[in-house]
Structures are given as C-alpha cells and as structure tokens.
N, CA and C of each residue as an Amber inpcrd file, in Angstrom:
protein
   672
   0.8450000  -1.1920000   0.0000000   0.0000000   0.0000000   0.0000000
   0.8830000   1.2460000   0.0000000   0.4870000   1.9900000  -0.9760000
   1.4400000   3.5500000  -0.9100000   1.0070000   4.3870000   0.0530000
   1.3380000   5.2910000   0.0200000   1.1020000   6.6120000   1.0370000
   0.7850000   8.1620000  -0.2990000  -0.1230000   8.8410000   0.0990000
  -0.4770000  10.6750000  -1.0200000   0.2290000  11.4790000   0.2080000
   1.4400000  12.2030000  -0.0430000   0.9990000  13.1780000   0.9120000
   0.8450000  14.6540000   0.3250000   0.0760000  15.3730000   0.8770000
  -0.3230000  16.5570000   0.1470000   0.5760000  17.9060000   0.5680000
   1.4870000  18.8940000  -0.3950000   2.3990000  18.9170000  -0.0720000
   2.3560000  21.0430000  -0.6440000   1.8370000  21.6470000   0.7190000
   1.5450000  23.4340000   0.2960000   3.1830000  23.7330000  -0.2910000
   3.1700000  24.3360000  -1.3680000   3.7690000  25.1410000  -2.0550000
   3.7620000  27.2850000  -1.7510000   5.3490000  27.7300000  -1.9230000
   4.9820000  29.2950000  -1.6920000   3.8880000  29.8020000  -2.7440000
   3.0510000  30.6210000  -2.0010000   2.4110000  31.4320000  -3.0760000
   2.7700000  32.3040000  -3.3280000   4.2750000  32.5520000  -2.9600000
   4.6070000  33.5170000  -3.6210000   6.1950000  33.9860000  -3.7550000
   6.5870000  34.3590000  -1.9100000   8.3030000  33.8810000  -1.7120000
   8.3540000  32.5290000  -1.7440000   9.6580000  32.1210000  -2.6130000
  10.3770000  30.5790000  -2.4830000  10.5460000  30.3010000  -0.8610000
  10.9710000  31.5160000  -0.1980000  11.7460000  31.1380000   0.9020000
  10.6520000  30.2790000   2.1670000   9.0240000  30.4230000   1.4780000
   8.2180000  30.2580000   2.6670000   7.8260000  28.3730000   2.3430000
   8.6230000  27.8640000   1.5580000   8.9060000  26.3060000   1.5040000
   8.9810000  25.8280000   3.1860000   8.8560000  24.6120000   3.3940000
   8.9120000  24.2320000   4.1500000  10.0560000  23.2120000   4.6030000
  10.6920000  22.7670000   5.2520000  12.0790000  21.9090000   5.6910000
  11.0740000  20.3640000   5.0980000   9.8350000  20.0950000   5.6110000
   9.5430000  18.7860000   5.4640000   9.2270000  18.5080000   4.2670000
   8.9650000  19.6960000   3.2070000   7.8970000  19.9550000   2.1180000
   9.3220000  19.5810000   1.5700000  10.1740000  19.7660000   1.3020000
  11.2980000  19.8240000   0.7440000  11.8490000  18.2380000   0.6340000
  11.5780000  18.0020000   1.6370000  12.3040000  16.0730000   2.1660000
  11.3660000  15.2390000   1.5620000   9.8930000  15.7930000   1.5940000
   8.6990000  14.7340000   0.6650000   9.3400000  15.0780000  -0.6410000
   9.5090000  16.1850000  -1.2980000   9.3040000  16.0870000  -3.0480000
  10.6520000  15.5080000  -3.2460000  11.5240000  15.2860000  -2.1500000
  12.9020000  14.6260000  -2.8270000  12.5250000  13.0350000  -2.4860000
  12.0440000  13.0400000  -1.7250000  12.6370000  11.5170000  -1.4220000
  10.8480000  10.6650000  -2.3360000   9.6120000  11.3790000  -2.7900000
   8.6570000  10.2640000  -2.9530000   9.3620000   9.9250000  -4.4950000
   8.2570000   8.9430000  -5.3870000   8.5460000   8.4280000  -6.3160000
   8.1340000   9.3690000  -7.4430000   7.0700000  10.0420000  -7.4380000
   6.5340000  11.1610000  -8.4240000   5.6210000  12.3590000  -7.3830000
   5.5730000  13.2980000  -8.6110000   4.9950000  14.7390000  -8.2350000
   3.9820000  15.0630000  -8.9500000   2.7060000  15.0410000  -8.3750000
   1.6010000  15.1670000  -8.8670000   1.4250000  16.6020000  -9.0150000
   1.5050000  17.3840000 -10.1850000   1.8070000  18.8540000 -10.1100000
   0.2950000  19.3840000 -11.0800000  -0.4100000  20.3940000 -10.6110000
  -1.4350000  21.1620000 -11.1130000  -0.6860000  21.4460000 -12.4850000
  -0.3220000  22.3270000 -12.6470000   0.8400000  22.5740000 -13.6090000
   2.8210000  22.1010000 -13.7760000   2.5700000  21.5070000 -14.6760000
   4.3220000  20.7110000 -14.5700000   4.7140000  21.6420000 -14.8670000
   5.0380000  22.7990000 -15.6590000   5.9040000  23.8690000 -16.0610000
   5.9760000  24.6220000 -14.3960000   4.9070000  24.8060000 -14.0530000
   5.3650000  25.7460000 -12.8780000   5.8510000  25.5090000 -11.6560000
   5.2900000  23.8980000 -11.6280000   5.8550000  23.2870000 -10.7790000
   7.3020000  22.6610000 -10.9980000   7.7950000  22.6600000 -12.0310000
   9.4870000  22.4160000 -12.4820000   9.9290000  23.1400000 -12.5830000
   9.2350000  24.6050000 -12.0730000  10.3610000  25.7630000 -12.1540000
  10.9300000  25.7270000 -10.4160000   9.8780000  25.3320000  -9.6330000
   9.9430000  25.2810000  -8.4220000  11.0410000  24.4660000  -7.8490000
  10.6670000  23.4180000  -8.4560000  11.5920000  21.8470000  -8.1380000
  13.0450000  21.7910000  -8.5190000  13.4180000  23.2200000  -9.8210000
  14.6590000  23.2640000  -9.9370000  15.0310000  24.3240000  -9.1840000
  14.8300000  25.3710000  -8.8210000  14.9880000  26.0060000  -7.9060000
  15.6270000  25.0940000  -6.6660000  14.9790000  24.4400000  -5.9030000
  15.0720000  23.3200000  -4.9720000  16.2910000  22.3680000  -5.0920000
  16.3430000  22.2400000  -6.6260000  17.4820000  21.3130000  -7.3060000
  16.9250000  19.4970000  -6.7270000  15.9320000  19.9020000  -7.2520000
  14.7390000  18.2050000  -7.0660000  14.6820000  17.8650000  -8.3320000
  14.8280000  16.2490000  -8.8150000  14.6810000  16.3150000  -9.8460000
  13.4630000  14.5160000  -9.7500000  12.8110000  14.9880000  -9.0050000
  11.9430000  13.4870000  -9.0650000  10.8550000  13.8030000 -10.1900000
  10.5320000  12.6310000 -10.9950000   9.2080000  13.1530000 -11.8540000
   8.1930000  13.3440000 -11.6680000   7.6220000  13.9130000 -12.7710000
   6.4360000  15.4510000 -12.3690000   4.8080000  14.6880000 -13.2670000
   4.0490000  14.2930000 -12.9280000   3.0320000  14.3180000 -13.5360000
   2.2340000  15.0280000 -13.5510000   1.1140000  15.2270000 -14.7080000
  -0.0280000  16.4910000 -14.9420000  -1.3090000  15.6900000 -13.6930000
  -1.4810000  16.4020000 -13.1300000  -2.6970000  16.9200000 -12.0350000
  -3.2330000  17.7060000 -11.9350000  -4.5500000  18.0310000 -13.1080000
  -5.4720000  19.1830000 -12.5010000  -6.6550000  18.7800000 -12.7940000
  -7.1560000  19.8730000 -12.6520000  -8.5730000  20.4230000 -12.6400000
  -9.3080000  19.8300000 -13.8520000  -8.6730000  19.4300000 -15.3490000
  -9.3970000  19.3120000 -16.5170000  -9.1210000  17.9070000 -16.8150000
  -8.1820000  17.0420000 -15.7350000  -8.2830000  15.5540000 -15.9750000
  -8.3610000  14.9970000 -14.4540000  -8.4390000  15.4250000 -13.4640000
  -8.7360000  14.9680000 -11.9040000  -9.1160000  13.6470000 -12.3360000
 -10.7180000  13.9790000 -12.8130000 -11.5740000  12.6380000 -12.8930000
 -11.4440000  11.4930000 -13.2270000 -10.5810000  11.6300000 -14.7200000
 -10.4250000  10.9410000 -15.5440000  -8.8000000   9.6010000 -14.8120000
  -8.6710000  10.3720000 -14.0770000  -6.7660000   9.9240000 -13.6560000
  -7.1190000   9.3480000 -11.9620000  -8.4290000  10.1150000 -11.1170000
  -8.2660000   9.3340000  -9.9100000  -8.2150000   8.1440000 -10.0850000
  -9.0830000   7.4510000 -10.4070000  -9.2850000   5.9820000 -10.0330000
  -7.7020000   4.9660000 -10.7800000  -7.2960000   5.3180000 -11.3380000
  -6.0320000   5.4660000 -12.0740000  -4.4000000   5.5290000 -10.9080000
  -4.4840000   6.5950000 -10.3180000  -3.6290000   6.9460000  -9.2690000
  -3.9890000   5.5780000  -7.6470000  -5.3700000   5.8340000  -7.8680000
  -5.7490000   4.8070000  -6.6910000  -5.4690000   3.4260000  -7.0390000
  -5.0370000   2.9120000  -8.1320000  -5.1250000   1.7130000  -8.7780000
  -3.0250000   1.7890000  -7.8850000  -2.5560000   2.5070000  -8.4670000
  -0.6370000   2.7250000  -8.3730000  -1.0170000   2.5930000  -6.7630000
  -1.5150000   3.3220000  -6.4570000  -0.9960000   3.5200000  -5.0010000
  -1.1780000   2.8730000  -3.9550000  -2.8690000   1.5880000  -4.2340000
  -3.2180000   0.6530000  -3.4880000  -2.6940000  -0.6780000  -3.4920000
  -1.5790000  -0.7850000  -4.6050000  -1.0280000  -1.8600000  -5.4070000
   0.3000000  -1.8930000  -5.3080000   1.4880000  -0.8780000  -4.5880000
   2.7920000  -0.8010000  -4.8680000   2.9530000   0.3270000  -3.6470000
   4.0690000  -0.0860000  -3.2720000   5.2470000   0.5780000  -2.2410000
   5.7660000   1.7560000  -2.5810000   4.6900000   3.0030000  -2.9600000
   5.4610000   4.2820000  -3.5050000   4.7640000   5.0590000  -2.6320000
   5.4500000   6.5980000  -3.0740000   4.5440000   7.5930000  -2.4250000
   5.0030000   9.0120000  -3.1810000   3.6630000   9.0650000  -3.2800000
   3.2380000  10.0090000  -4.2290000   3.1400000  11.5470000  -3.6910000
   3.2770000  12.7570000  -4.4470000   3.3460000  13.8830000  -3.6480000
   2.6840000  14.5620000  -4.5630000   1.2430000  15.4040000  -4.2310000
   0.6330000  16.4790000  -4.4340000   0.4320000  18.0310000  -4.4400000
   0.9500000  18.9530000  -5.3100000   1.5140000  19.9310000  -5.3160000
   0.2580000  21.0240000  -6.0330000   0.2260000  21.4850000  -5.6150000
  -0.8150000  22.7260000  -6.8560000  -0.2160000  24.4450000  -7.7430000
  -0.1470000  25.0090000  -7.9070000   0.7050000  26.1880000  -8.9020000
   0.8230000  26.7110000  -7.3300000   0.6720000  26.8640000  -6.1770000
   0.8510000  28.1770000  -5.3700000   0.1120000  27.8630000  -4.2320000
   0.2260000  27.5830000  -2.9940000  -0.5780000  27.3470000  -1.7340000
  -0.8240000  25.8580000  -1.7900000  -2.0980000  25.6970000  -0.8130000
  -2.3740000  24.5770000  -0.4330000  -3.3720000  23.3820000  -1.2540000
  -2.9700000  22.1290000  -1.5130000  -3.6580000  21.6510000  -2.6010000
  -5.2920000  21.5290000  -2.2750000  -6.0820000  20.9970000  -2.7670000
  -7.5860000  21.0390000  -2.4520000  -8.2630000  22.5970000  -1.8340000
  -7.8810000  23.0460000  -1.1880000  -8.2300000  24.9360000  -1.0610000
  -8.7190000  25.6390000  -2.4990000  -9.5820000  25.6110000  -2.7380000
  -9.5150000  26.1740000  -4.1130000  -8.6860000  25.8790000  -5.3610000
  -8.5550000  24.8020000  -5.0340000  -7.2700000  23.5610000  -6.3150000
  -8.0210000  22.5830000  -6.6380000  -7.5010000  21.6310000  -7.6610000
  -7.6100000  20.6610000  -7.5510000  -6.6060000  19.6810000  -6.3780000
  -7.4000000  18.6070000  -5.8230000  -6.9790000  17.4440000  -4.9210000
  -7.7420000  16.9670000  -4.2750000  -8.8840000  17.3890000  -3.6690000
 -10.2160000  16.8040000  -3.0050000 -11.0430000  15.3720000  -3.7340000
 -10.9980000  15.1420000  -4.4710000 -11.0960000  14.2950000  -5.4040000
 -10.5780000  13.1490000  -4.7610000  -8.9300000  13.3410000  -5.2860000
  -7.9250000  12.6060000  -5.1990000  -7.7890000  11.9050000  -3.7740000
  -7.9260000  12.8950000  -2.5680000  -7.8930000  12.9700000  -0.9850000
  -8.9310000  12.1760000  -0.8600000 -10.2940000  11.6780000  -0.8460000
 -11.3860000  11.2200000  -0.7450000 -11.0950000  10.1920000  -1.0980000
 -10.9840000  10.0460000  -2.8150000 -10.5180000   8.3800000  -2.8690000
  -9.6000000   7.7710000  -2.3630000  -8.5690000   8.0870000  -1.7570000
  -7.5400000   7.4430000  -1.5560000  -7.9080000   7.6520000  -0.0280000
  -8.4370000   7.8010000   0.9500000  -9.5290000   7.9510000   2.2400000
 -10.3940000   6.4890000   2.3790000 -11.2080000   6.7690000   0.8550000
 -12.0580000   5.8490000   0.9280000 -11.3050000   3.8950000   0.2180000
 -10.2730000   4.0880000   0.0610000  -9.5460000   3.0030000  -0.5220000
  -8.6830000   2.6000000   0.9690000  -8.3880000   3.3950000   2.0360000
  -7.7900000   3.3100000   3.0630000  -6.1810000   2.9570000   3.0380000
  -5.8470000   4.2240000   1.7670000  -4.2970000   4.6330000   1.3920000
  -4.2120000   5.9110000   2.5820000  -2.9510000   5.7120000   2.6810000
  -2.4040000   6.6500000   3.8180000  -2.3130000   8.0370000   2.9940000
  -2.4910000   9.3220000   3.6450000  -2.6520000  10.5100000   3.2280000
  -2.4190000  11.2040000   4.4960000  -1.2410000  12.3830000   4.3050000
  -0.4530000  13.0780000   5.0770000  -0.4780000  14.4790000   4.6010000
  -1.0520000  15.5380000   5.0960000  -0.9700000  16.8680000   4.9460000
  -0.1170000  17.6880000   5.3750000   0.8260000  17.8830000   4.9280000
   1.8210000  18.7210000   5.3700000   1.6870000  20.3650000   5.6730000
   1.6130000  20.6570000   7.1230000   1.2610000  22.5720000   6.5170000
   2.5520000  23.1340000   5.9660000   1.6510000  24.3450000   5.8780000
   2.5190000  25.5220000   5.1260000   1.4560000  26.5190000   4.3530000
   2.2250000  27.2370000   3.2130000   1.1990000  28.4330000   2.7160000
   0.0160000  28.1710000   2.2850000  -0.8410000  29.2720000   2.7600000
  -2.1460000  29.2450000   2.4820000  -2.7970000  30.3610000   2.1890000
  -3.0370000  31.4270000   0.8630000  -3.4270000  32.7140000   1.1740000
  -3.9660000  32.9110000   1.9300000  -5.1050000  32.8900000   2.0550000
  -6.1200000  33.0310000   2.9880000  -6.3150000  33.5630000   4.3990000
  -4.7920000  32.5270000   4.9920000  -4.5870000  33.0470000   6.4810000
  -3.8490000  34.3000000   6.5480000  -2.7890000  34.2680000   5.8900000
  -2.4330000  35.8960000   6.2670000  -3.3550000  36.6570000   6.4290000
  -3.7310000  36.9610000   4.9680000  -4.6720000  37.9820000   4.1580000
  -5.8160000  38.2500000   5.9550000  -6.3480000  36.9920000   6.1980000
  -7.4740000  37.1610000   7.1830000  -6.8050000  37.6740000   8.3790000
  -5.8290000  36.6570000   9.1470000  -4.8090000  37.6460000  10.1700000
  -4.4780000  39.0080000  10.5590000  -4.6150000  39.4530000   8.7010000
  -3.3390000  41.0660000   8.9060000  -4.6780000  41.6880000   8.1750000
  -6.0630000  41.1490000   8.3550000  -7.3210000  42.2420000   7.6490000
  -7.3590000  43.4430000   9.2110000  -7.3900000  42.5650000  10.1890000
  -7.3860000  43.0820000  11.3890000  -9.2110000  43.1860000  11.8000000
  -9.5790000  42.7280000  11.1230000 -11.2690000  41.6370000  11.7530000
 -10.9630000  40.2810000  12.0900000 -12.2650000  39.9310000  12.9570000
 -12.0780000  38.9440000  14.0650000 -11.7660000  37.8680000  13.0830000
 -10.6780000  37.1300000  13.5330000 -10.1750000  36.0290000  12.8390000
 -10.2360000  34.6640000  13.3360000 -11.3970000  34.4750000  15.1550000
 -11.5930000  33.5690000  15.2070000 -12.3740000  32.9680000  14.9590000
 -13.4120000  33.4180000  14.7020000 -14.4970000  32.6130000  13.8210000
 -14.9270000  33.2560000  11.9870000 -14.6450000  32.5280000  11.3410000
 -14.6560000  32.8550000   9.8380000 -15.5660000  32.0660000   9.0910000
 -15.9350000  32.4810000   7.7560000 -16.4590000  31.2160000   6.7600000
 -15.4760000  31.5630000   5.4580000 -14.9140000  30.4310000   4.6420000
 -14.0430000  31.1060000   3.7390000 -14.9670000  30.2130000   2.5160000
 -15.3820000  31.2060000   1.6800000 -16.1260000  30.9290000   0.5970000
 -15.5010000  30.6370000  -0.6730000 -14.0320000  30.7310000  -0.4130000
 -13.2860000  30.9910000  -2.1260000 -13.6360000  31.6130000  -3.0000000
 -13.9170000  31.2160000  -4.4500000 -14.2040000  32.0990000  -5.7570000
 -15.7610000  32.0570000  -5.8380000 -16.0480000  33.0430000  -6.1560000
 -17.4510000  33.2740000  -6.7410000 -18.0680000  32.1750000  -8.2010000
 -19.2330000  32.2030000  -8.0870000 -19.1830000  31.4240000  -9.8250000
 -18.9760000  33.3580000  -9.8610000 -18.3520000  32.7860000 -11.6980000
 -18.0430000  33.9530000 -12.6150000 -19.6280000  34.4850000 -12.9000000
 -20.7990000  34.0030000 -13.0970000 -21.8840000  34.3210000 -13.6430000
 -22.8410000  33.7360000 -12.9720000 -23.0780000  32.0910000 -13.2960000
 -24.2380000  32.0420000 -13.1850000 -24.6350000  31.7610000 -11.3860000
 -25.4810000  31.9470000 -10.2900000 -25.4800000  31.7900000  -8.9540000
 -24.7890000  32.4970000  -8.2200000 -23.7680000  33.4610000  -9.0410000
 -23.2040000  34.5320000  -8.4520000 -23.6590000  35.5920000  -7.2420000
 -24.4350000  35.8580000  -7.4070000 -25.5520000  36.8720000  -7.1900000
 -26.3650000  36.0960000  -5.7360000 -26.7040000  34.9880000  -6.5070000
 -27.5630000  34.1180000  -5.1040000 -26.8930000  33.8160000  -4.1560000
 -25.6480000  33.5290000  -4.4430000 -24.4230000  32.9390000  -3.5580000
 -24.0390000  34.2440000  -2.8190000 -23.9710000  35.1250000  -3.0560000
 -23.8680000  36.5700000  -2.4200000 -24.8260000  37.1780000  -1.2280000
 -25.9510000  36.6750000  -1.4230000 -27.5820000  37.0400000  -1.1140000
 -27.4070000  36.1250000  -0.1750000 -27.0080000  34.8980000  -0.0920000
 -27.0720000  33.6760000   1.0250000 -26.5260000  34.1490000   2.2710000
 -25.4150000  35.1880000   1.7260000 -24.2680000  35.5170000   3.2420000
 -25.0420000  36.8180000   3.6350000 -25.7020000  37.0680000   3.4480000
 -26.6910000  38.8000000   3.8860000 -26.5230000  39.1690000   5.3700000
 -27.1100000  37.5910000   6.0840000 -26.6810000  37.5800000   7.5270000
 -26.0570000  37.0750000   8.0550000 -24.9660000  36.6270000   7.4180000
 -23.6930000  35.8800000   7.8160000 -22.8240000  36.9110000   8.9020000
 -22.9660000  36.3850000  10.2330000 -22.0050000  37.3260000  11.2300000
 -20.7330000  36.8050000  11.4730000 -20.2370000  35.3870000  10.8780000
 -18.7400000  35.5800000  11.0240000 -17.9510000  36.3900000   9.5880000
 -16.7890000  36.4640000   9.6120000 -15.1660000  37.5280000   8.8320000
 -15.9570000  36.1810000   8.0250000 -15.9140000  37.0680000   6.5980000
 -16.0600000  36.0630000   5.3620000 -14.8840000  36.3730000   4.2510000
 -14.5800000  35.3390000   3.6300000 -12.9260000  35.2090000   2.9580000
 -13.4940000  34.6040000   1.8530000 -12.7690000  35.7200000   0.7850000
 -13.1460000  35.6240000  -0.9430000 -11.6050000  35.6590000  -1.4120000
 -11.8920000  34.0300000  -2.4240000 -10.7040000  34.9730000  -3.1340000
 -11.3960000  35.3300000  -5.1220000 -10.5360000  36.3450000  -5.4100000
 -11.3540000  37.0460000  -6.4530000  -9.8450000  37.3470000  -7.4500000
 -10.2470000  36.7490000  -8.7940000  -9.3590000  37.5270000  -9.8380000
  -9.1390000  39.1270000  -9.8870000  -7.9860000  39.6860000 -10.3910000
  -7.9740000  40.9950000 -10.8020000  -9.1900000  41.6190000 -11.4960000
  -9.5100000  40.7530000 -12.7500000 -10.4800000  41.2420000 -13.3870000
 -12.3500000  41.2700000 -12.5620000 -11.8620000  40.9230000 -11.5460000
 -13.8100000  40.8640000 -10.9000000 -13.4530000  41.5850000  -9.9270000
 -12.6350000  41.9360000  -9.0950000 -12.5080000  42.8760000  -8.1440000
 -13.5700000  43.6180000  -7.6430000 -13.6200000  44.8400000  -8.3780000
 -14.3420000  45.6350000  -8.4880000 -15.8720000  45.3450000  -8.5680000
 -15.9540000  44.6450000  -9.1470000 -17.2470000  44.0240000  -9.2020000
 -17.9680000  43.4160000  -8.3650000 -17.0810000  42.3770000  -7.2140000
 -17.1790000  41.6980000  -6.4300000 -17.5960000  42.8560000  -5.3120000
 -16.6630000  43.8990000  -5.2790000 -16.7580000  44.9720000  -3.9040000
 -17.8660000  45.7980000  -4.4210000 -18.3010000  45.8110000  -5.6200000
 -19.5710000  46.2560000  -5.7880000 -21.2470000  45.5180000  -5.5680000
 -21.1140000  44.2190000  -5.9020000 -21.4880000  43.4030000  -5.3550000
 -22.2390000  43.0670000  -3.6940000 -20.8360000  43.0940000  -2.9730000
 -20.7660000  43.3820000  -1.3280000 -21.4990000  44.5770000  -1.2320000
 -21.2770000  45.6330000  -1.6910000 -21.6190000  46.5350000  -1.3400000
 -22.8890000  47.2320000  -0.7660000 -23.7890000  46.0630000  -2.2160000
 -25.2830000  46.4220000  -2.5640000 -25.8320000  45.0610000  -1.6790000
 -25.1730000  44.3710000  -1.0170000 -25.8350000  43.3570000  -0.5360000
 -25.5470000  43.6340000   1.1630000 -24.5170000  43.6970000   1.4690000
 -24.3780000  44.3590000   2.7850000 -24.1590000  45.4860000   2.9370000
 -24.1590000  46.1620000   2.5330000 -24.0010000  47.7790000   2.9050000
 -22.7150000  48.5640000   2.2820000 -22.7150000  49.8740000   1.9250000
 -21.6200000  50.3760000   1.8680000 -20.3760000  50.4520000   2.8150000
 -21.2040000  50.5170000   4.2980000 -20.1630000  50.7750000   5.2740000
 -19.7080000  49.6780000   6.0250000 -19.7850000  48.1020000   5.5080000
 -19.4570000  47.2400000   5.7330000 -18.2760000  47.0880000   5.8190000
 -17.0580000  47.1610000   6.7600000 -15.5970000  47.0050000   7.0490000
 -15.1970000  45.6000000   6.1280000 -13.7570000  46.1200000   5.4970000
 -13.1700000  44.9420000   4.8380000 -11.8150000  45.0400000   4.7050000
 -11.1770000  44.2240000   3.8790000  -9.3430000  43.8140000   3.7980000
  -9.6790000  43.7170000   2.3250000  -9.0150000  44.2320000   1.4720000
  -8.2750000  43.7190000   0.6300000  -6.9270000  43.2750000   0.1690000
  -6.2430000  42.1790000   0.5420000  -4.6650000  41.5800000  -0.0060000
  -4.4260000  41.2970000  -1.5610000  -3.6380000  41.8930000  -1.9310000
  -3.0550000  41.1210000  -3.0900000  -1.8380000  40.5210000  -3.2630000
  -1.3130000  39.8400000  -4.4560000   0.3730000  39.2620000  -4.2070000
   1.0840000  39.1970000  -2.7150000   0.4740000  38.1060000  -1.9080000
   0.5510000  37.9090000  -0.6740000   2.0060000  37.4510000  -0.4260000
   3.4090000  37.8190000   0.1710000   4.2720000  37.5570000  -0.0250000
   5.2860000  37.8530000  -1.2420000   4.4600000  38.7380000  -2.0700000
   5.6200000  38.7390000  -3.1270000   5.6700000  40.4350000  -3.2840000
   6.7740000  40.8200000  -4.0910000   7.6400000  41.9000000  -4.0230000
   6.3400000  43.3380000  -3.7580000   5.3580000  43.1100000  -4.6490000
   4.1930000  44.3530000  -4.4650000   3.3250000  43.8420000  -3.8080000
   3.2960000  43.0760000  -2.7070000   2.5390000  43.0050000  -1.7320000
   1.5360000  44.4050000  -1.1330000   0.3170000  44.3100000  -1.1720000
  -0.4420000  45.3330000  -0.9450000  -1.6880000  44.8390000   0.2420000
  -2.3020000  45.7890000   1.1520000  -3.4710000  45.1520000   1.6730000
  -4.2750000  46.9240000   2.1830000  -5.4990000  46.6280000   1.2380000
  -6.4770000  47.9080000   2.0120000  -7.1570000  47.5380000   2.4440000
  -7.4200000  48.4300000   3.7230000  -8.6640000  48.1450000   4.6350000
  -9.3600000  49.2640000   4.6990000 -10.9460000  49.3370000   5.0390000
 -11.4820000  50.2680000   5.2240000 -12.9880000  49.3670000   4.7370000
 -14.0190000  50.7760000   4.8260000 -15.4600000  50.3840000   3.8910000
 -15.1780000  49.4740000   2.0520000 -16.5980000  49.2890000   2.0570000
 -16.6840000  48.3250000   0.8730000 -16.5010000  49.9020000  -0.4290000
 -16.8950000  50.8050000   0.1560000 -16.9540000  51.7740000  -0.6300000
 -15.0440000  52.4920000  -1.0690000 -14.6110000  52.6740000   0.0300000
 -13.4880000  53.0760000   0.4130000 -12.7260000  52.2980000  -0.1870000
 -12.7220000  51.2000000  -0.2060000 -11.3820000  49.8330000  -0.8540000
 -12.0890000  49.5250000  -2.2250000 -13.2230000  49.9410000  -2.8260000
 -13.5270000  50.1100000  -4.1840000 -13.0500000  50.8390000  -4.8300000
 -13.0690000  52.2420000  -4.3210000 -12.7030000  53.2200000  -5.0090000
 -10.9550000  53.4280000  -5.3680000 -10.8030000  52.9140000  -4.2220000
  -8.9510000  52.6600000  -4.2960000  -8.5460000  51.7050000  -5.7320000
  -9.5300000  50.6500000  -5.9160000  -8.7440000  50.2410000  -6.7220000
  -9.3630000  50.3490000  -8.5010000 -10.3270000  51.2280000  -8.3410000
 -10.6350000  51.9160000  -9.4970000 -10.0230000  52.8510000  -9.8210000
  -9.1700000  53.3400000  -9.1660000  -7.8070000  54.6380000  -9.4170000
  -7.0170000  54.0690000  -9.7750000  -6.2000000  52.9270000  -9.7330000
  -5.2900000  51.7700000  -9.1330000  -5.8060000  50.4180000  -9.2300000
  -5.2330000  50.2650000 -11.1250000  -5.8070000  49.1340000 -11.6770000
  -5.5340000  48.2500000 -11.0800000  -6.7500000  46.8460000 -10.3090000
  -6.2140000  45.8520000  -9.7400000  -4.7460000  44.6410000 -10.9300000
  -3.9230000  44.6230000 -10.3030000  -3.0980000  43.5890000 -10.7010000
  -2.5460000  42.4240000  -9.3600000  -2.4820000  41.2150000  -9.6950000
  -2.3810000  40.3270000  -8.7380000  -3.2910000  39.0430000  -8.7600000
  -3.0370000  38.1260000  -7.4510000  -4.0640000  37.3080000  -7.1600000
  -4.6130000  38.2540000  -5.8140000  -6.2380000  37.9990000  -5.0960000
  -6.4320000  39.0210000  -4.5460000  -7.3780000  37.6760000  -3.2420000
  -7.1490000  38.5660000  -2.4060000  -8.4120000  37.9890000  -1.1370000
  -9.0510000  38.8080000  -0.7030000 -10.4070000  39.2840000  -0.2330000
 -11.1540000  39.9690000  -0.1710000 -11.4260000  39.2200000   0.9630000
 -11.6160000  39.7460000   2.2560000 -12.4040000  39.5350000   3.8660000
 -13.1810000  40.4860000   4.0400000 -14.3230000  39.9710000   4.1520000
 -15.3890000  40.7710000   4.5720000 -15.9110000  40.5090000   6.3800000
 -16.2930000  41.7590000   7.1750000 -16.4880000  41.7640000   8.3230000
 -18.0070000  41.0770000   7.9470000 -18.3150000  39.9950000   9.2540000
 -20.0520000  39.7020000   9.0950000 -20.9170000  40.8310000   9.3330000
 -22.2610000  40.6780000   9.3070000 -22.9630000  41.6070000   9.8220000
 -23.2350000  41.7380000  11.6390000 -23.3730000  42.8470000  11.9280000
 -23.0740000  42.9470000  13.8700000 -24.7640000  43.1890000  14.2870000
C-alpha cells in the first residue's frame, strides 16, 4: 500500500517552503503537479529532480481511479503539489484525498502556505471565527451565492481575480451595505505586496484609481 501526501507550495516567496515539504518532493517516487511547467520551475529552484506528472482540474476525474489503482497496489509515495498554496483549497486534490480515504491509502498533509490566512490575520477583523467561501461562480449563482451571506455574522474570505474585483466589492456593497468594514490583499508575499482596509466603498474606489493587478483575497467583516 502507498502513502499521497499533500504537499503546500509558496504562493509567492520561495523562501516560505517548508524543511519537510522539501524532504517529501525529494525523497517520494513522483509529483503530482497542477501545472508541470510551474511546478518544475519550483523543483529546480530546490534542485529536485523526481518526476512530475499532470494533475489538474481538466483531468482529476479521468486519472483518480487510475492513481488509486498505483498507489493501493505498490510501495510508492506520491506527492501532491498545486501552482501556489495549499492543494484542495480552491485547487484541484479533493477528489484525489477522498478516494484514496475511501480506498484506506495513507494521506499526510503537510502545513505551510495558504493565502487566505495571512490575508485574514493582517485584515485586522475577528479572525476567530470565519467562513471562507473561495471564488465566486463567474456568472451564473453569483448573485444568489452573495444574497445567502446577507446575515452571515462571522469575517467572510473571498478569493477574487484581478479582473472581478471591483465588481465583487460592488457586489458586497449592494448586498451588505456600503459601510461594511473589509481587507483587501493582493500578491501575498511577493515583491508588491499590498493590503487595504477600510469600507466596501473606500477599498472600491482605491482600486478603481489603481488598476487591480495580482491574485487578490477579499475579507469581509459579518454583519453585527
């Protein structure tokens, strides 16, 4: 029987790797990578040279039962990586984690980066009780999915492309209020690291002056 262990990547500094994260991608048999290009930029960096297989989002399905077949059958161990943070968080790997759960293959989560927590930490709203919603649909349930949190009183955690930003804090806006307290983070760890806080109105307008560029997290305070 093999062992998955699931294995957070920097989202942004190299340096926020981990000592153990480092000892899994050298020593398993392959690297289950969201993206192999980005993840072999990583691995040489590291100066790792174990092989890299494609793992995402547009063949998960097609490859679990596949991976569960290697791993319930042979003495390896496999390592799960995603482009940036933690795998299954808004990645593909949940899939993968479940079957190999439900096959009763060993599966090991290693911490390390996670946008999310900074971003929520350094919003400077209550960070002990949260709901983290991830991405919006782009279109369709958008709107309803928005409408659901109306009276949501814990810190709620979005993460949102450059291009919806604005939209999203417009969004918030009309659904909880203008003067609804929030965080916005972008490029969390990396060289233009940014984070505004203030109203939904206030951290809109900032970045309609100040084209959003980045990956972004949006925390919203609940309603009081």
């Amino acid at each position: 029987m093999g062992k998955l262990i699931i294995v957070p990547t920097p989202v942004g500094n190299l340096e926020d790797i981990t000592f153990r994260a480092i000892k899994a991608l050298k020593e398993c048999e392959l690297v289950l990578a969201e993206d192999t290009r980005t993840s072999g930029k990583l691995l040489k960096h590291l100066e790792i040279d174990t092989p890299k297989r494609s793992y995402h989002l547009h063949n998960e399905h097609k490859i679990v039962e596949e991976l569960v077949v290697e791993l319930s059958t042979s003495d390896v161990t496999f390592c799960l990586v995603s482009d940036a943070g933690t795998p299954a968080i808004s990645d593909p790997g949940f899939l993968l984690v479940r079957a190999c759960v439900e096959n009763n293959i060993e599966v090991e989560t290693l911490p390390g980066a996670t946008a999310f927590v900074p971003a929520l930490v350094n919003s400077g709203l209550p960070c002990d009780r949260f709901v983290f919603e991830g991405f919006l649909p782009h279109k369709k349930g958008r709107q309803k999915r928005i409408q659901a949190l109306a009276e949501e009183t814990k810190t709620m955690v979005f993460y949102e492309s450059p291009y919806r930003v604005i939209k999203a804090l417009q969004s918030f806006s009309e659904v909880f209020g203008e003067d609804r307290k929030c965080s916005v983070s972008r490029e969390i760890s990396k060289l233009y690291e940014e984070t505004v806080r203030g109203t939904l109105v206030e951290v809109k307008k900032h970045f309609e002056h100040k084209a959003p560029k980045g990956e972004f997290v949006i925390v919203v305070a609940g309603i009081e």
